[in-house]
C-alpha positions in Angstrom: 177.0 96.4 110.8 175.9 96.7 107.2 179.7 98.1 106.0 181.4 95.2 108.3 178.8 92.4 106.1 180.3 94.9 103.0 183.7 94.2 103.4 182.7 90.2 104.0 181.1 90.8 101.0 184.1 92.3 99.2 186.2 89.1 100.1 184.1 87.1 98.7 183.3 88.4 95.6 187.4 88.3 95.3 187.4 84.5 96.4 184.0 83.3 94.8 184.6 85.5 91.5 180.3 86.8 91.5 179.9 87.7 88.0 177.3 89.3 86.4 176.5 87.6 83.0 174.2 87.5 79.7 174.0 85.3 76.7 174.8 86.7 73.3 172.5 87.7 70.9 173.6 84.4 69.1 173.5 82.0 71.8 177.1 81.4 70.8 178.7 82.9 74.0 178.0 83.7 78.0 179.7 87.5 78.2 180.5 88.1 82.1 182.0 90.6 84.4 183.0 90.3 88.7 180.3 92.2 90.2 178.7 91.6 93.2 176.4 94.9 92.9 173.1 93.3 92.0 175.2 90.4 90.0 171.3 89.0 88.5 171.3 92.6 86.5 173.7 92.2 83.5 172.8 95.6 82.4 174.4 98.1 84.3 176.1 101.1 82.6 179.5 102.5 82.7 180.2 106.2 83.8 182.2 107.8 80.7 185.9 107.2 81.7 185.6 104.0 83.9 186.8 100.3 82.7 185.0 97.3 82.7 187.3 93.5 82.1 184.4 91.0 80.5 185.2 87.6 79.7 183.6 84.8 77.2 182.5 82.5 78.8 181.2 78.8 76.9 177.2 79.7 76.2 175.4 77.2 79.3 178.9 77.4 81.3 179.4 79.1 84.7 183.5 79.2 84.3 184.5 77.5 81.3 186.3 81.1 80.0 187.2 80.7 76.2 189.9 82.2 74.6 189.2 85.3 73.1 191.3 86.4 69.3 189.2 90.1 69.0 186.6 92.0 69.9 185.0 95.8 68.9 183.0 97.3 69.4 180.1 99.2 66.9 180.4 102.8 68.6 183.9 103.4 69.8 182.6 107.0 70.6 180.5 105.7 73.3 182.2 102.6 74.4 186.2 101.3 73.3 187.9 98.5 73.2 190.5 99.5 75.5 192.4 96.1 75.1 192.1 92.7 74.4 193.9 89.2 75.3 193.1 85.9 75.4 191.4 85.8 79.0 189.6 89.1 78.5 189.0 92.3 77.2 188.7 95.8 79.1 186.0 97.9 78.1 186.1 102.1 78.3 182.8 104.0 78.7 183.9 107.4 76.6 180.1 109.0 76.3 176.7 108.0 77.0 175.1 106.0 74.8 174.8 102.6 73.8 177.4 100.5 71.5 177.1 96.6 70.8 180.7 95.0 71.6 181.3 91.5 69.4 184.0 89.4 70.5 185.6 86.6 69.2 186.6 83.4 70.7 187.7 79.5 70.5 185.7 77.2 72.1 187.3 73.6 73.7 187.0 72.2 70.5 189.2 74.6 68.6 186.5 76.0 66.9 186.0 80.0 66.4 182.4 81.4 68.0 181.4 84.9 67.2 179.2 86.9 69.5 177.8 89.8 70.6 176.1 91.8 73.1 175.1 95.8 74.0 177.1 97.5 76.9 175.5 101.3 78.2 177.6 104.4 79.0 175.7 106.6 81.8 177.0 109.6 83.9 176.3 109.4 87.3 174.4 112.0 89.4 174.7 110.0 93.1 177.5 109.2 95.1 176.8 108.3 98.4 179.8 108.0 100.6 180.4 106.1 103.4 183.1 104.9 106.0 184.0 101.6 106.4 181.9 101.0 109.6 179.9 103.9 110.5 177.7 106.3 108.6 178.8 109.0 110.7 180.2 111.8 108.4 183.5 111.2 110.6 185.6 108.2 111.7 189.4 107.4 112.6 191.7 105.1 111.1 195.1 104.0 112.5 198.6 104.9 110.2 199.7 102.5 107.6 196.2 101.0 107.7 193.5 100.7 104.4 191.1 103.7 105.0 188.2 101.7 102.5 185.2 104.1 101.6 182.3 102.7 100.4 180.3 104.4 98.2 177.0 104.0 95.7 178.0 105.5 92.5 174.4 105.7 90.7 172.6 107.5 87.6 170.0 109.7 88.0 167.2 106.9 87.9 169.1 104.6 90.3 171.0 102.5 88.3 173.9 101.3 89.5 177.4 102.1 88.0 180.3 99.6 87.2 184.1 99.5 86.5 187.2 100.4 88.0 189.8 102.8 87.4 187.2 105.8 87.9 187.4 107.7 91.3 185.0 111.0 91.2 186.9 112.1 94.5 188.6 114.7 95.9 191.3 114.6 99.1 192.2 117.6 101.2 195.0 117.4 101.4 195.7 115.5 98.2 198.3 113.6 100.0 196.7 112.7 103.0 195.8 109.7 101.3 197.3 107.4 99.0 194.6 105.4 96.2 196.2 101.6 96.2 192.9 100.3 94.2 189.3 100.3 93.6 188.1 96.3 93.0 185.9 95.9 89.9 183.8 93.9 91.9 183.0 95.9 94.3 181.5 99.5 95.6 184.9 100.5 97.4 187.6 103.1 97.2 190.6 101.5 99.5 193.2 104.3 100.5 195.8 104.1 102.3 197.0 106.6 105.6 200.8 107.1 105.5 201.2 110.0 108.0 199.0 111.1 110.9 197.0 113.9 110.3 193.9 115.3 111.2 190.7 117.2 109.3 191.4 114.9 106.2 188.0 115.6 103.6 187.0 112.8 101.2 184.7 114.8 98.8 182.9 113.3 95.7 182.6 115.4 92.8 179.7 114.0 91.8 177.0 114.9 94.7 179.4 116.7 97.0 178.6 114.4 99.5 182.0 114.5 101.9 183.8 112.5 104.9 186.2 113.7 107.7 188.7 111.1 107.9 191.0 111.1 110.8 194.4 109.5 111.1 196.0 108.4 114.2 198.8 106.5 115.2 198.1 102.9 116.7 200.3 103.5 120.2 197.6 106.7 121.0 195.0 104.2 121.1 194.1 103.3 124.9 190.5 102.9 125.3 189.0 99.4 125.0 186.7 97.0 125.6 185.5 93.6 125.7 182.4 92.0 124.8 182.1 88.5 126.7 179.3 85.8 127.4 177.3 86.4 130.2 177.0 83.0 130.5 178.0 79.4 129.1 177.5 76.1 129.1 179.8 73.2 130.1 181.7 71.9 126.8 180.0 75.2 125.3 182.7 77.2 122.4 182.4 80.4 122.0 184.4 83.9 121.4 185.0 87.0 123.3 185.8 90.4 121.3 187.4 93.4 121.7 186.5 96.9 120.3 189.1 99.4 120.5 187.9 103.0 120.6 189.1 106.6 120.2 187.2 109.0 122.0 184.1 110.1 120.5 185.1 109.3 116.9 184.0 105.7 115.3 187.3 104.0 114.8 187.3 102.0 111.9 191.1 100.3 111.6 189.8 97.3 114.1 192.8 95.4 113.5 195.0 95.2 116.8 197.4 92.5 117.8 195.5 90.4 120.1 196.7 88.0 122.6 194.3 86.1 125.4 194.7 83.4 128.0 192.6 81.8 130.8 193.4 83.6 134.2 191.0 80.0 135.9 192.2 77.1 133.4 190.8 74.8 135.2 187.5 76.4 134.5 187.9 77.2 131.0 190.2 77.4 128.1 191.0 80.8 126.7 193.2 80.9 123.3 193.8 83.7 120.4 194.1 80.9 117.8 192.0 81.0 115.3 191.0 78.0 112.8 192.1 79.7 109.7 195.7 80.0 111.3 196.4 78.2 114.3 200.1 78.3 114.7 200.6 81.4 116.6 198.4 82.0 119.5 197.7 85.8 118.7 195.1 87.2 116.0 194.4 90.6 114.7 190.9 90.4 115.1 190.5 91.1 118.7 188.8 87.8 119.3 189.7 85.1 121.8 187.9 81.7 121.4 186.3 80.5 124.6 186.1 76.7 125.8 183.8 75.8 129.0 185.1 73.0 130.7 183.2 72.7 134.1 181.1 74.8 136.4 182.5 78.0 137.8 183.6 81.5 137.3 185.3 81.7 133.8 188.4 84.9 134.1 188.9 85.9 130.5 191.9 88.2 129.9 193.1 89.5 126.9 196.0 91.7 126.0 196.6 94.4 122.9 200.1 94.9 123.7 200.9 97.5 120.2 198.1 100.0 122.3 198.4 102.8 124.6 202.4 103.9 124.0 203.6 100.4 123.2 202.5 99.4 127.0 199.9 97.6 125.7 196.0 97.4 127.4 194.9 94.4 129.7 191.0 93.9 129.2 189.4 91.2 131.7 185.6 89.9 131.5 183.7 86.8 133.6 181.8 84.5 132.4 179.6 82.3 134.1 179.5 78.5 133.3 177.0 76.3 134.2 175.7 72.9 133.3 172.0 71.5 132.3 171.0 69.2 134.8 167.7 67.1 134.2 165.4 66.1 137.3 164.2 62.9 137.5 160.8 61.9 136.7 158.9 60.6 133.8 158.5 63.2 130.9 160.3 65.8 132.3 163.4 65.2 131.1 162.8 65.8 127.5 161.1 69.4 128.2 164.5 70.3 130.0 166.5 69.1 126.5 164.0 71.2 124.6 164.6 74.1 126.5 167.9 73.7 126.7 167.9 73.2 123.3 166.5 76.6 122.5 169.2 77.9 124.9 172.1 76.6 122.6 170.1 78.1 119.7 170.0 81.7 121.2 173.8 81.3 122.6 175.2 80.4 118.9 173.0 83.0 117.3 174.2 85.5 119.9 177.8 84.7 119.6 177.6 84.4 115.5 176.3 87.9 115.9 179.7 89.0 118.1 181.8 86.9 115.4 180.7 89.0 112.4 180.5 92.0 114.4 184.2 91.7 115.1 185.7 90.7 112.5 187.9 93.0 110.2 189.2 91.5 107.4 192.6 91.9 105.9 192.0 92.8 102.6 192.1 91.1 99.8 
């Protein structure tokens, strides 16, 4: 659960731009870098070798970015100026150390504001890898998939690391796996499996921690199976979800085309459009959104037609819907809206939990 919130997380640090940030020693300018790895702590170092892209922001500002004309920084043995441009500049950590980087920029008025501010270069000493949805040293991802491994680069005294375009890791076979990027905001590694293959070892180089990665194709896939309400409430919304498995390995590539329809419409609507794109009634993130219309027995089927050889898997649940009915008599009624009150509250926790659960982003 805590690598599926990860890679919610990892969207929106790419949609919501979390930066970390600090004013200059001047006051004269906000320095800022995407990071949503403890974003309130400015200060975390650079392993020698990774890149960091800061931007000047306007001192008090939470996005007014300035253009920048320069920047260096004092020790270019610990910390270079890889590059700079008017939107940003890309940092290099080359040693350990500390250097002061001074940029400067024009502010909306046209006038030039110098700055500056000190950056750290650390090695790291923890790695920490992880799959995308299990901490099982193994897990399976389907071909042409992103196989995204989460990690927790760290010093020696816990600090975290930043950048990009560092990756202490080693792939056995080195072409098992193709590296398509590694987000500055974010703790992730995203590969990507071309072939099918089996045995595949993600290794760090930094703590030797290591990950069995297998690849399979998406047409071995058969077993399945779907998570449901137990019960509903007339006019009640709500999903059902699918989890597709292989065997006894965690399978992380939870992406399957997904059809579903009502098998008793007259009982309930059953649909795999989804509010972000409604148009076609498929999804590929094995949900199905429920709608209660009256009492009865609710027949939910859904369909993953790319599974099991191209035959596709069928996947059927019930669900139960009811109504809240209030006896007559004074006072009773509202207890019976209280309670059933606190039975809507559990049902929508209960089925937020299933929504998160379920979902596997497209990345980003």
């Amino acid at each position: 659960m805590r690598r599926l919130l990860a890679l919610l997380l990892l969207t929106s640090a790419a949609l919501t731009g979390c930066q970390s940030k600090a004013t200059g020693y001047g006051g004269n300018l906000t320095f800022a870098y995407a990071s949503n790895v403890e974003p309130e702590n400015f200060v975390k170092p650079l392993a020698p070798g990774a890149k960091l892209e800061v931007v000047a922001l306007a001192n008090g500002s939470d996005d007014e970015e300035l253009a920048i004309s320069k920047a260096w920084s004092s020790k270019p043995g610990v910390l270079v100026v890889e590059s700079v441009d008017a939107r940003a500049i890309v940092l290099r950590g080359i040693e350990p150390g500390v250097a002061e980087v001074e940029i400067t920029a024009t502010d909306g008025a046209g006038k030039q504001v110098v700055d500056k501010m000190f950056f750290h270069v650390a090695r790291p000493a923890t790695h920490g890898l992880e799959h995308a949805c299990t901490r099982d040293e193994s897990a399976a991802y389907v071909r042409g998939a992103n196989v995204d491994v989460f990690h927790a680069l760290a010093t020696r005294d816990r600090r975290p690391l930043v950048g990009y375009a560092y990756v202490p890791v080693a792939v056995e076979p080195r072409d098992a796996l193709e590296l398509v990027s590694q987000p500055q905001a974010s703790q992730v590694y995203r590969y990507r499996a071309n072939a099918v293959r089996e045995g595949v070892r993600v290794r760090s180089t930094v703590d030797e921690s290591t990950l069995t990665v297998t690849i399979v194709d998406r047409a071995e896939l058969r077993d399945a199976e779907l998570h449901a309400p137990e019960t509903m409430l007339e006019g009640e919304e709500g999903y059902a979800a699918a989890s597709v498995g292989f065997g006894d390995v965690p399978l992380c590539s939870q992406d399957a085309l997904t059809k579903a329809r009502s098998l008793t419409p007259d009982v309930c609507e059953v649909t795999a459009k989804l509010d972000d794109d409604p148009s076609p009634d498929s999804n590929r993130w094995q949900l199905a959104q429920v709608h209660a219309l009256k009492m009865g027995r609710c027949e939910i089927e859904m369909t993953l037609p790319e599974l099991a050889g191209g035959r596709g898997v069928v996947l059927r649940a019930t669900t139960k819907v009811g109504r809240v009915e209030y006896p007559k008599g004074a006072g009773l009624e509202g207890k019976w809206q209280g309670a059933a009150l606190v039975y809507l509250l559990t049902r929508a926790a209960a089925l937020g939990f299933v929504f998160v659960w379920t979902i596997r982003r497209r990345r980003r």
